[in-house]
N, CA, C and O atoms as a Maestro MAE file, in Angstrom:
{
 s_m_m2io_version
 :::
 2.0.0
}

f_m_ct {
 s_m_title
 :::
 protein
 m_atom[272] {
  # First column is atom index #
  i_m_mmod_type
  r_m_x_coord
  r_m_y_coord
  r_m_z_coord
  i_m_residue_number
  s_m_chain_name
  s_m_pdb_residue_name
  s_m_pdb_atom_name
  i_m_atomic_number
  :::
  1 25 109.422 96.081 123.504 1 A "UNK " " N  " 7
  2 3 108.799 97.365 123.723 1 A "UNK " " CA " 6
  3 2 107.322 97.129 124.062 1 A "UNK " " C  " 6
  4 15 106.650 96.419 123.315 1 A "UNK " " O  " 8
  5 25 106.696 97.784 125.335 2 A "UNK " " N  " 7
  6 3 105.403 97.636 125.986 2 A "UNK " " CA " 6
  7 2 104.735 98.285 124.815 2 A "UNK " " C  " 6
  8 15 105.341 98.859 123.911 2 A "UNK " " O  " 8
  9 25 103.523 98.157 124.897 3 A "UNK " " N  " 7
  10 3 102.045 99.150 124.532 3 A "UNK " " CA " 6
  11 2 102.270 100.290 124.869 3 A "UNK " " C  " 6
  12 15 102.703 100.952 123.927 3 A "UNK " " O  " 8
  13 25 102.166 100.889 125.883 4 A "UNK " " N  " 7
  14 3 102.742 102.045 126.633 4 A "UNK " " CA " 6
  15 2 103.577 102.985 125.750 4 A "UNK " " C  " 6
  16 15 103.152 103.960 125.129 4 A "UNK " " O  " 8
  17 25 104.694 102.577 125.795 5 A "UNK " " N  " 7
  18 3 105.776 102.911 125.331 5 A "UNK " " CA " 6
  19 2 105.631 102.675 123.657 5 A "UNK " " C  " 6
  20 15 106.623 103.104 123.069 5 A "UNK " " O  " 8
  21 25 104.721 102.152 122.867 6 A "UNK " " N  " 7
  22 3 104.999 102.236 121.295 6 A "UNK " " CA " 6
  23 2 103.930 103.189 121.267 6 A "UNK " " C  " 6
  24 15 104.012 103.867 120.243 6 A "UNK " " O  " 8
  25 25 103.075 103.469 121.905 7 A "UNK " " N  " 7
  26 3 102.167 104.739 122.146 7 A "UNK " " CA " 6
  27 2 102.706 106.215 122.364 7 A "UNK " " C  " 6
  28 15 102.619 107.311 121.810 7 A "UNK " " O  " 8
  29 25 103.354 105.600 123.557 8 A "UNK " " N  " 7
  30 3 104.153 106.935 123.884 8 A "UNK " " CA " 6
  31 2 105.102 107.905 122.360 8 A "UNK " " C  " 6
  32 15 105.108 109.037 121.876 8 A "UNK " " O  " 8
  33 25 105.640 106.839 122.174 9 A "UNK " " N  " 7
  34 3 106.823 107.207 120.709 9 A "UNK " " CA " 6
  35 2 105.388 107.811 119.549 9 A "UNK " " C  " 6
  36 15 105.253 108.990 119.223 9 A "UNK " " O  " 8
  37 25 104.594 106.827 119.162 10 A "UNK " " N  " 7
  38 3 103.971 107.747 118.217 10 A "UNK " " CA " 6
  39 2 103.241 108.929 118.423 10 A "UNK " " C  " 6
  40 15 102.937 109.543 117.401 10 A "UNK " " O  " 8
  41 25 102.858 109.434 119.597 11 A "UNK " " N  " 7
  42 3 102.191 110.598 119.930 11 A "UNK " " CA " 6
  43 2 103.182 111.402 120.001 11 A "UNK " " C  " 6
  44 15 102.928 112.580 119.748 11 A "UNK " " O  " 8
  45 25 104.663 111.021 120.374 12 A "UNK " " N  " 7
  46 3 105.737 111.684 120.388 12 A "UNK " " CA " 6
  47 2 106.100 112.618 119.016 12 A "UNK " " C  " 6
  48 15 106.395 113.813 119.035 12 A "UNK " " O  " 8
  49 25 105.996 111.717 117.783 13 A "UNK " " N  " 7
  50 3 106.369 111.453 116.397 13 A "UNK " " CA " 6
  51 2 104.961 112.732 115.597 13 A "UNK " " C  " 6
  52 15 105.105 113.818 115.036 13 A "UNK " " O  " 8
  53 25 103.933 112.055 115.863 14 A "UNK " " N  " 7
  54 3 102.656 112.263 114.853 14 A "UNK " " CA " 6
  55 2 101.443 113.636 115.853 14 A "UNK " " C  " 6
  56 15 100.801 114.511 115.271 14 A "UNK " " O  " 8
  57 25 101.457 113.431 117.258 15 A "UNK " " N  " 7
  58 3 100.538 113.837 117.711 15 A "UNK " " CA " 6
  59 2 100.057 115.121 117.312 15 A "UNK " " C  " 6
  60 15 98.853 115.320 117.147 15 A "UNK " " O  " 8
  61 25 101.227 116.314 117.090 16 A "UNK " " N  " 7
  62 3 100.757 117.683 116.402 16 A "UNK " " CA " 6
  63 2 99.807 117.460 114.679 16 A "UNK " " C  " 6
  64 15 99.293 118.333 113.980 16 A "UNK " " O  " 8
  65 25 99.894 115.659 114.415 17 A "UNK " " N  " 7
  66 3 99.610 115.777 112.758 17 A "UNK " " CA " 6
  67 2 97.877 115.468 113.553 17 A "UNK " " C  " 6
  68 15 96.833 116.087 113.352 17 A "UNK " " O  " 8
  69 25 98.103 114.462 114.334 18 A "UNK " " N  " 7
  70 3 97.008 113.745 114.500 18 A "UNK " " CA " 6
  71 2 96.053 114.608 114.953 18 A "UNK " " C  " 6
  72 15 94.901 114.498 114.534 18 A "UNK " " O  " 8
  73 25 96.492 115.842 116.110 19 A "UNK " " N  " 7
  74 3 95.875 116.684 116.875 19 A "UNK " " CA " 6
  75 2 95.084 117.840 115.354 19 A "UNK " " C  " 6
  76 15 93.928 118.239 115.491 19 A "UNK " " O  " 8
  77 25 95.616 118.087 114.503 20 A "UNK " " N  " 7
  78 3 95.050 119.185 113.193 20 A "UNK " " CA " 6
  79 2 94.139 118.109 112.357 20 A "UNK " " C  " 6
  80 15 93.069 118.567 111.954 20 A "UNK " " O  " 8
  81 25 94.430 116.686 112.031 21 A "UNK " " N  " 7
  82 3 93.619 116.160 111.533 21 A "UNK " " CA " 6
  83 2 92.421 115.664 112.233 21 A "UNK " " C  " 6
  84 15 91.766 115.018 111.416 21 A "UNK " " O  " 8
  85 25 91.882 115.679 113.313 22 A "UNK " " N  " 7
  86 3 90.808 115.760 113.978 22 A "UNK " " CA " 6
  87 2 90.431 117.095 113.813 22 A "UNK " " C  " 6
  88 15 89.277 117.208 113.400 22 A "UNK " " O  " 8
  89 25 91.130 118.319 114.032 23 A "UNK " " N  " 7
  90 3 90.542 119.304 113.935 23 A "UNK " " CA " 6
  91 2 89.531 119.701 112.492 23 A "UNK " " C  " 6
  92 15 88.488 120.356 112.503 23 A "UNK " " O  " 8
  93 25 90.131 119.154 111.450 24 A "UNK " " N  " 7
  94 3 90.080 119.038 110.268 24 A "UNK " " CA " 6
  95 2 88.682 118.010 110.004 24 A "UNK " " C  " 6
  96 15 87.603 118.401 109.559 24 A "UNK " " O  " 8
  97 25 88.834 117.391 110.182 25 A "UNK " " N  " 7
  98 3 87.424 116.041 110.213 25 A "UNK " " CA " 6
  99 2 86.565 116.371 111.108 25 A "UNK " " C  " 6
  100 15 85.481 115.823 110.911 25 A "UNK " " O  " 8
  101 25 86.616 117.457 112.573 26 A "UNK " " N  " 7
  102 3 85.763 117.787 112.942 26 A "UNK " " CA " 6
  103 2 84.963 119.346 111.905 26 A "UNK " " C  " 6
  104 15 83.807 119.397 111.483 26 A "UNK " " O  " 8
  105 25 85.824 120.193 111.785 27 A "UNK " " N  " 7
  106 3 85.588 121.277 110.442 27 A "UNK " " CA " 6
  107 2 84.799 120.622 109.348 27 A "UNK " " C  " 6
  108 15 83.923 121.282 108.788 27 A "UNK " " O  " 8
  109 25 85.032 119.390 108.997 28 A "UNK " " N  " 7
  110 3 84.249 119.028 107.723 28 A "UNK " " CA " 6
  111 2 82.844 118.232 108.262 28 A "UNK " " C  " 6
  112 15 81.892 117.920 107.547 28 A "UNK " " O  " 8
  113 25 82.958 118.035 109.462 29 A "UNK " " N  " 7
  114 3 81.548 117.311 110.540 29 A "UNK " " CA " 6
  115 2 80.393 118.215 110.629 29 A "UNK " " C  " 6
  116 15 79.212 117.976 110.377 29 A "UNK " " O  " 8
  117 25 81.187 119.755 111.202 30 A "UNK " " N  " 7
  118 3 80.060 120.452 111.459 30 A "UNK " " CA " 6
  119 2 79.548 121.406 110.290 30 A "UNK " " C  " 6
  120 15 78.503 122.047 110.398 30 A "UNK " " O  " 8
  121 25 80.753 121.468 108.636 31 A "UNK " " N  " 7
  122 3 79.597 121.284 107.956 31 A "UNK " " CA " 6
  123 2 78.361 121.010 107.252 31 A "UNK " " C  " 6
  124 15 77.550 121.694 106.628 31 A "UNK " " O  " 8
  125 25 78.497 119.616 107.597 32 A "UNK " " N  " 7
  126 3 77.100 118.457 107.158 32 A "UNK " " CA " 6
  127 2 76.221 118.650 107.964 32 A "UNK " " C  " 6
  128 15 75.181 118.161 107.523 32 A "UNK " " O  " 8
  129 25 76.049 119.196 109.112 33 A "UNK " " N  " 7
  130 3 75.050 119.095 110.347 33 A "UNK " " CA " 6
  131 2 75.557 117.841 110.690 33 A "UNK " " C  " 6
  132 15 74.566 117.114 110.616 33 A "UNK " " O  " 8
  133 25 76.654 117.046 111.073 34 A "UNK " " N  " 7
  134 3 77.030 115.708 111.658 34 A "UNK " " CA " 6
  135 2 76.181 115.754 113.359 34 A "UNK " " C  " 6
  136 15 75.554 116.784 113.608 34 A "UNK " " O  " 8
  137 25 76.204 114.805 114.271 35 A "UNK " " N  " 7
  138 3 75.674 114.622 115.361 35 A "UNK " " CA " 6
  139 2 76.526 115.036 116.092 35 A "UNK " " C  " 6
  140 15 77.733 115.006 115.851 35 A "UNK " " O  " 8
  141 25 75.761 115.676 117.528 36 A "UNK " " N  " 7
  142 3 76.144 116.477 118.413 36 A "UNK " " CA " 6
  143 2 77.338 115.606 118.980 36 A "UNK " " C  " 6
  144 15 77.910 116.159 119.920 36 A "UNK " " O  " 8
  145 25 77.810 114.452 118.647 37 A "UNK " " N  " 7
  146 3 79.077 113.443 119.505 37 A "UNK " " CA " 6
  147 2 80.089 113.954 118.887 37 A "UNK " " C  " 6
  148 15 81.177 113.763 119.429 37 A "UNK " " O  " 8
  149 25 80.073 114.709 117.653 38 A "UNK " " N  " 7
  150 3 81.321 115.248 116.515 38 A "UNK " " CA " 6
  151 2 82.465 116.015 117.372 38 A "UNK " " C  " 6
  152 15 83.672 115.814 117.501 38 A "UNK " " O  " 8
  153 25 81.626 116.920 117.870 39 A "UNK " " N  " 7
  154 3 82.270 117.883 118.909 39 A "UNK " " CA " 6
  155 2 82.765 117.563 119.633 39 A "UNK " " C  " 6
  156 15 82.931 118.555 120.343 39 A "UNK " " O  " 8
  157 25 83.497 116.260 120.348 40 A "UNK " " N  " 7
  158 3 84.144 115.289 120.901 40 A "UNK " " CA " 6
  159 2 85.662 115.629 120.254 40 A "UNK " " C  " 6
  160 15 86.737 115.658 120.854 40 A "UNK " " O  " 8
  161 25 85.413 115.853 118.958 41 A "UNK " " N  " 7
  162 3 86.813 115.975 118.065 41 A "UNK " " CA " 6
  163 2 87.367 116.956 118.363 41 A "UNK " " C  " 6
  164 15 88.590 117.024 118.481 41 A "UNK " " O  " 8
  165 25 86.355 118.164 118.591 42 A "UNK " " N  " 7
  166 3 87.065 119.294 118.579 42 A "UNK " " CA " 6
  167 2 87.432 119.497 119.845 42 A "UNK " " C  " 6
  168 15 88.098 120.516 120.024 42 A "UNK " " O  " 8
  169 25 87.157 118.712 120.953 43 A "UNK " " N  " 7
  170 3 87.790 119.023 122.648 43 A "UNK " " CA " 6
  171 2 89.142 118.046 122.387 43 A "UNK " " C  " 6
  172 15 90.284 118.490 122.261 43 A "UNK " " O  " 8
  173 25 88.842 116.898 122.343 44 A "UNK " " N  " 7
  174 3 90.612 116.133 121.862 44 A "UNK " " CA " 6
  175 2 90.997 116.693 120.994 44 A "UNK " " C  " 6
  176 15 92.185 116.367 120.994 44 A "UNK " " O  " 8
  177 25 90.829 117.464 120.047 45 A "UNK " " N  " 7
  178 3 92.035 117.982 118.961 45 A "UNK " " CA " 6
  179 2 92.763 119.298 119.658 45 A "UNK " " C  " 6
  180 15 93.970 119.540 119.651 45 A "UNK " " O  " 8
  181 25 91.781 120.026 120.218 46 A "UNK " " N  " 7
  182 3 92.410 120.977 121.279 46 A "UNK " " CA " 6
  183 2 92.927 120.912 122.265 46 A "UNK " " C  " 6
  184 15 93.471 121.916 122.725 46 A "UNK " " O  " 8
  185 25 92.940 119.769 122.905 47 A "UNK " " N  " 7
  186 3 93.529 119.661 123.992 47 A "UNK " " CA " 6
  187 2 94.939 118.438 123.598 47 A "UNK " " C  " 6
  188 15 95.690 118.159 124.532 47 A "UNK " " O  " 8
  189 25 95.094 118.044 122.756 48 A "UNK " " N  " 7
  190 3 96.056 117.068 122.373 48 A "UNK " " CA " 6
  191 2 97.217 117.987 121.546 48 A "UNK " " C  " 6
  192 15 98.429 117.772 121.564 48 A "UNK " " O  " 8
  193 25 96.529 119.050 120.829 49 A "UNK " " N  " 7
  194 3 97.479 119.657 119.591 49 A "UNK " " CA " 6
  195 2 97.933 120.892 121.365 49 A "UNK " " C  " 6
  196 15 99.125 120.782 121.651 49 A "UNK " " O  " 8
  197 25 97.316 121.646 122.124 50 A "UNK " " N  " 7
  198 3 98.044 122.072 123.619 50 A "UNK " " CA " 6
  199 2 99.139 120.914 124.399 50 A "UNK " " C  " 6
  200 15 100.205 121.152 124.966 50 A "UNK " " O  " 8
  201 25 98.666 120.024 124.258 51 A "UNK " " N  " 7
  202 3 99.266 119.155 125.367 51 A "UNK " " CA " 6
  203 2 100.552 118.774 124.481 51 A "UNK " " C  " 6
  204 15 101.658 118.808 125.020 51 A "UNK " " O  " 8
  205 25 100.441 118.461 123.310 52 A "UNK " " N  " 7
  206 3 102.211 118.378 122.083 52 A "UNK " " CA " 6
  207 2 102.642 119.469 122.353 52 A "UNK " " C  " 6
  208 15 103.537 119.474 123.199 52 A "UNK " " O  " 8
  209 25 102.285 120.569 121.876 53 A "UNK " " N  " 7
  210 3 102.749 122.032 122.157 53 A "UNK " " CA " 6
  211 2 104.058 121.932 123.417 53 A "UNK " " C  " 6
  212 15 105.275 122.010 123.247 53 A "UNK " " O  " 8
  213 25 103.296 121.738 124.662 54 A "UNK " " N  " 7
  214 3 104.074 122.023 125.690 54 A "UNK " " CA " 6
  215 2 105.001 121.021 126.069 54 A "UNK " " C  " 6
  216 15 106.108 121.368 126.478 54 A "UNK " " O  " 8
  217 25 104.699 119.834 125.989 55 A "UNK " " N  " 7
  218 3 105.714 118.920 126.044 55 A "UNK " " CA " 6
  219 2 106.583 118.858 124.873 55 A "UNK " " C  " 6
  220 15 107.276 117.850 124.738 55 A "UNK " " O  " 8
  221 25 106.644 119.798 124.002 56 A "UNK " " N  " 7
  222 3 107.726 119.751 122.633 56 A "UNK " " CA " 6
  223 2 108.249 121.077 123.383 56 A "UNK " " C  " 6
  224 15 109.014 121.601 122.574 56 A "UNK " " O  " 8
  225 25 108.213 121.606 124.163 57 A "UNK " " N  " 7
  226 3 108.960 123.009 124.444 57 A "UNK " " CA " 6
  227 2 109.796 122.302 125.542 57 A "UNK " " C  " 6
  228 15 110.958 122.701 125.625 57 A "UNK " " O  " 8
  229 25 109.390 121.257 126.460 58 A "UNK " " N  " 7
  230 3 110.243 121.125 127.571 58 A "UNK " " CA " 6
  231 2 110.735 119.867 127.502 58 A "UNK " " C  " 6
  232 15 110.334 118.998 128.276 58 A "UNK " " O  " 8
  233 25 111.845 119.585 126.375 59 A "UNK " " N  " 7
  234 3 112.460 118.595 125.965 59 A "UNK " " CA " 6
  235 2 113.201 117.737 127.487 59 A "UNK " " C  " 6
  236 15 112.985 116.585 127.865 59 A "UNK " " O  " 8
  237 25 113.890 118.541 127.965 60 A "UNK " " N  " 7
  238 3 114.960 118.166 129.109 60 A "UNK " " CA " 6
  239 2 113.880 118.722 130.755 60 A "UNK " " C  " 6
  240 15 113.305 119.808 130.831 60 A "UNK " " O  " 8
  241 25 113.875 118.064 131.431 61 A "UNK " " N  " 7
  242 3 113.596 118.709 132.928 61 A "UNK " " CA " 6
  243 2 114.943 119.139 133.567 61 A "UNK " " C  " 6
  244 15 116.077 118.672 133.459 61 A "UNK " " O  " 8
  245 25 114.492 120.078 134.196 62 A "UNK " " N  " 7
  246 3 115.969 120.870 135.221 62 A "UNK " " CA " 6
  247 2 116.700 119.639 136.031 62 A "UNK " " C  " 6
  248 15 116.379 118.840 135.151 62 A "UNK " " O  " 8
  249 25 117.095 119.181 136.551 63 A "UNK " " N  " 7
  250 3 117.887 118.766 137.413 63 A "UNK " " CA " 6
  251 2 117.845 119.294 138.965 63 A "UNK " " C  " 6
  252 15 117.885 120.524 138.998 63 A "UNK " " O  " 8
  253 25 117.781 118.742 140.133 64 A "UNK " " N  " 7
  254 3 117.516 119.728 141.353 64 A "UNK " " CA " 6
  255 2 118.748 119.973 141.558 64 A "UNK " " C  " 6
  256 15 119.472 119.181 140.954 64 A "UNK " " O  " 8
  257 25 119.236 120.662 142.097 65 A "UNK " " N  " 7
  258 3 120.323 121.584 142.613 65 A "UNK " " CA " 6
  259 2 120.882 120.363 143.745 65 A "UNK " " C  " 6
  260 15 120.166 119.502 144.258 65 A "UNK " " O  " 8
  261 25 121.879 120.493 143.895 66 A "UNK " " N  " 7
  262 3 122.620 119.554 145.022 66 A "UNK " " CA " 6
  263 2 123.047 120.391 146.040 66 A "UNK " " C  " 6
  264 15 123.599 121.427 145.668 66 A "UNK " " O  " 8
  265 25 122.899 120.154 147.553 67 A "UNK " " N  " 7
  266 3 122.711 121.048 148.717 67 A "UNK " " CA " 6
  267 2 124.408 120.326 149.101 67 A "UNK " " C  " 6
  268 15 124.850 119.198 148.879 67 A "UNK " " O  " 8
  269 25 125.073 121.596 149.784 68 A "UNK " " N  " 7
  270 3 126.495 120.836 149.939 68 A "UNK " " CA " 6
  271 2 126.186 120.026 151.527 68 A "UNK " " C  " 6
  272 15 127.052 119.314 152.035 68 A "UNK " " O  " 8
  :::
 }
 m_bond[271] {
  # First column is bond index #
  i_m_from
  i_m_to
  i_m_order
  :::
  1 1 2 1
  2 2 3 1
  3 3 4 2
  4 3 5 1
  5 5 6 1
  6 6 7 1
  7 7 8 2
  8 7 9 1
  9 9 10 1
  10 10 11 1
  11 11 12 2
  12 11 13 1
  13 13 14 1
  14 14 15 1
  15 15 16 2
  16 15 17 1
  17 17 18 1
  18 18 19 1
  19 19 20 2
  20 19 21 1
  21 21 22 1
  22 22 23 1
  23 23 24 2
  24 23 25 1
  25 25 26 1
  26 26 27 1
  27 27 28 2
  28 27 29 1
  29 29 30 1
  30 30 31 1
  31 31 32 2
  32 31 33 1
  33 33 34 1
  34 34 35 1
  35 35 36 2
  36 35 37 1
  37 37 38 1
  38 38 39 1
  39 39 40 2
  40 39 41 1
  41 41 42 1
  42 42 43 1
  43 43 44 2
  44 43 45 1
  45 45 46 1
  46 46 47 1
  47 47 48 2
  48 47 49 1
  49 49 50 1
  50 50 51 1
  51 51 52 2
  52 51 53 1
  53 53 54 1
  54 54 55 1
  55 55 56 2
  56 55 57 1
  57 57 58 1
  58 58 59 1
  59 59 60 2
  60 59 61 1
  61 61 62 1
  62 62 63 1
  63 63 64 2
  64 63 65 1
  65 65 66 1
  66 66 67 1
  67 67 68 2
  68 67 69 1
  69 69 70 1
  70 70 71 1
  71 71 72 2
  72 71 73 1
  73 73 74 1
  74 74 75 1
  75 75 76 2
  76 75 77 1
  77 77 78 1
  78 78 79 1
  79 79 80 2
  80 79 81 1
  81 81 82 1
  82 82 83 1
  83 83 84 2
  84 83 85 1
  85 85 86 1
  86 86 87 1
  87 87 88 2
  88 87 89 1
  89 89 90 1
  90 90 91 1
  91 91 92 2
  92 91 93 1
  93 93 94 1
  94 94 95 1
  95 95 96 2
  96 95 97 1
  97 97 98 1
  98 98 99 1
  99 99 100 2
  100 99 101 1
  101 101 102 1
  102 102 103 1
  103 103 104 2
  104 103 105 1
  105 105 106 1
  106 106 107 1
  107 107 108 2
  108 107 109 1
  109 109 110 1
  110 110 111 1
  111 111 112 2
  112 111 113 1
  113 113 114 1
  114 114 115 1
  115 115 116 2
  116 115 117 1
  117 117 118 1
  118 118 119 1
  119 119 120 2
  120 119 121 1
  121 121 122 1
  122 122 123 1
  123 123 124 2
  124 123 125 1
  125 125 126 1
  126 126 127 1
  127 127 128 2
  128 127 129 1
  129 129 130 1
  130 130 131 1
  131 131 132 2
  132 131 133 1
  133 133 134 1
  134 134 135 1
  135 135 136 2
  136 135 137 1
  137 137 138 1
  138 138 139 1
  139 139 140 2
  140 139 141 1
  141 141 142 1
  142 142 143 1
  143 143 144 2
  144 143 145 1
  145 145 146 1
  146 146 147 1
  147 147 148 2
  148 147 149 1
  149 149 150 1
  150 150 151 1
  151 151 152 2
  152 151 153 1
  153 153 154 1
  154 154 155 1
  155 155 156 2
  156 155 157 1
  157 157 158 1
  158 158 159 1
  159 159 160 2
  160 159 161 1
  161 161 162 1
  162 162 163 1
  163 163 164 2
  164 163 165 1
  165 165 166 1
  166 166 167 1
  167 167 168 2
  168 167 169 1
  169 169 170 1
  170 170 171 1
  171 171 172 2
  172 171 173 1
  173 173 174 1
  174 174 175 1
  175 175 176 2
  176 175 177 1
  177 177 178 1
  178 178 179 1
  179 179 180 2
  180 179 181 1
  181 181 182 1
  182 182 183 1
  183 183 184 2
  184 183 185 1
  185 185 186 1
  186 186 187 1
  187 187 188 2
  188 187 189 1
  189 189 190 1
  190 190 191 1
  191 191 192 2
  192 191 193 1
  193 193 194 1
  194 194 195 1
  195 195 196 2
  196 195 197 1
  197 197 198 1
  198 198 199 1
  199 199 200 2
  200 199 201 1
  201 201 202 1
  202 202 203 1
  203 203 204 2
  204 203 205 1
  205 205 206 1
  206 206 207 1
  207 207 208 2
  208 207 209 1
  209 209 210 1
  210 210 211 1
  211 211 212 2
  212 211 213 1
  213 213 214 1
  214 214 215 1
  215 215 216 2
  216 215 217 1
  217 217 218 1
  218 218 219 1
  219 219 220 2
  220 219 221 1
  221 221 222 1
  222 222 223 1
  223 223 224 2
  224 223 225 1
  225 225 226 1
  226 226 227 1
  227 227 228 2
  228 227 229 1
  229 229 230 1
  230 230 231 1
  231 231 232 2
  232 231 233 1
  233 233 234 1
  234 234 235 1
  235 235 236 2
  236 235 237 1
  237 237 238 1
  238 238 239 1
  239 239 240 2
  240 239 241 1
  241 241 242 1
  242 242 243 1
  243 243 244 2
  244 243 245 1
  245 245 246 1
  246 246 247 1
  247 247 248 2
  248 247 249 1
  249 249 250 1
  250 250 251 1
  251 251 252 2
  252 251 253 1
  253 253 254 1
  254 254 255 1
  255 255 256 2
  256 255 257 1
  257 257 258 1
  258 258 259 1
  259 259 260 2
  260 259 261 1
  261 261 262 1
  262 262 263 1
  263 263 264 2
  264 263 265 1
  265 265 266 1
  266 266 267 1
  267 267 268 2
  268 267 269 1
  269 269 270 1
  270 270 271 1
  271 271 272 2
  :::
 }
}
Protein backbone atom coordinates (compact mmCIF):
# COMPACT_ATOMS: atom_id res chain seq x y z
CA UNK A 1 0.00 0.00 0.00
CA UNK A 2 1.43 3.57 -1.40
CA UNK A 3 1.52 6.81 0.87
CA UNK A 4 -1.24 8.01 -1.17
CA UNK A 5 -3.47 5.49 -0.57
CA UNK A 6 -2.75 4.92 3.50
CA UNK A 7 -3.64 8.69 3.46
CA UNK A 8 -6.39 8.38 1.43
CA UNK A 9 -8.04 5.48 3.91
CA UNK A 10 -7.37 7.60 7.02
CA UNK A 11 -9.00 10.82 5.92
CA UNK A 12 -11.54 8.37 4.71
CA UNK A 13 -11.86 6.80 8.43
CA UNK A 14 -10.99 10.01 10.83
CA UNK A 15 -11.26 13.21 8.63
CA UNK A 16 -14.86 14.46 10.06
CA UNK A 17 -12.86 13.75 13.76
CA UNK A 18 -9.77 15.46 12.56
CA UNK A 19 -11.73 18.32 10.67
CA UNK A 20 -13.80 19.32 14.58
CA UNK A 21 -10.56 18.79 16.36
CA UNK A 22 -8.78 21.60 14.61
CA UNK A 23 -11.81 23.42 14.91
CA UNK A 24 -11.59 22.86 18.56
CA UNK A 25 -7.72 23.77 19.07
CA UNK A 26 -8.36 26.62 16.90
CA UNK A 27 -11.53 27.78 19.55
CA UNK A 28 -9.08 27.28 22.38
CA UNK A 29 -6.17 29.48 20.18
CA UNK A 30 -8.23 32.40 19.80
CA UNK A 31 -8.97 32.37 23.35
CA UNK A 32 -5.37 33.05 24.56
CA UNK A 33 -4.82 35.84 21.97
CA UNK A 34 -2.63 32.90 20.06
CA UNK A 35 -0.82 34.42 16.72
CA UNK A 36 -2.51 35.56 13.74
CA UNK A 37 -1.07 31.91 11.84
CA UNK A 38 -3.87 30.11 14.32
CA UNK A 39 -6.50 31.04 11.91
CA UNK A 40 -4.93 28.71 9.41
CA UNK A 41 -6.92 26.07 11.58
CA UNK A 42 -9.95 27.48 11.20
CA UNK A 43 -9.80 27.67 7.07
CA UNK A 44 -8.56 23.75 7.02
CA UNK A 45 -11.02 22.70 9.61
CA UNK A 46 -13.71 24.27 7.43
CA UNK A 47 -12.89 23.33 4.46
CA UNK A 48 -11.82 19.61 5.31
CA UNK A 49 -14.94 18.92 7.82
CA UNK A 50 -17.10 20.45 3.91
CA UNK A 51 -14.96 18.48 1.77
CA UNK A 52 -15.80 14.84 4.24
CA UNK A 53 -19.29 16.05 4.24
CA UNK A 54 -19.67 15.72 0.50
CA UNK A 55 -17.63 12.98 -0.39
CA UNK A 56 -19.49 10.84 2.50
CA UNK A 57 -22.84 11.67 0.63
CA UNK A 58 -21.56 10.43 -2.81
CA UNK A 59 -20.41 7.01 -1.90
CA UNK A 60 -20.97 5.38 -5.55
CA UNK A 61 -20.61 7.68 -8.92
CA UNK A 62 -23.47 7.15 -11.58
CA UNK A 63 -22.34 5.05 -14.26
CA UNK A 64 -22.79 6.71 -17.95
CA UNK A 65 -25.64 5.43 -19.73
CA UNK A 66 -24.73 3.08 -22.71
CA UNK A 67 -25.88 4.53 -26.24
CA UNK A 68 -27.34 1.46 -28.31
Amino acid sequence: MSFAQLTHQIFQRFGIIIAIALLVIWAIGTLFDGPGGIHLLLTIGVSMLIWRIVVRGDRVHPKPKKQP
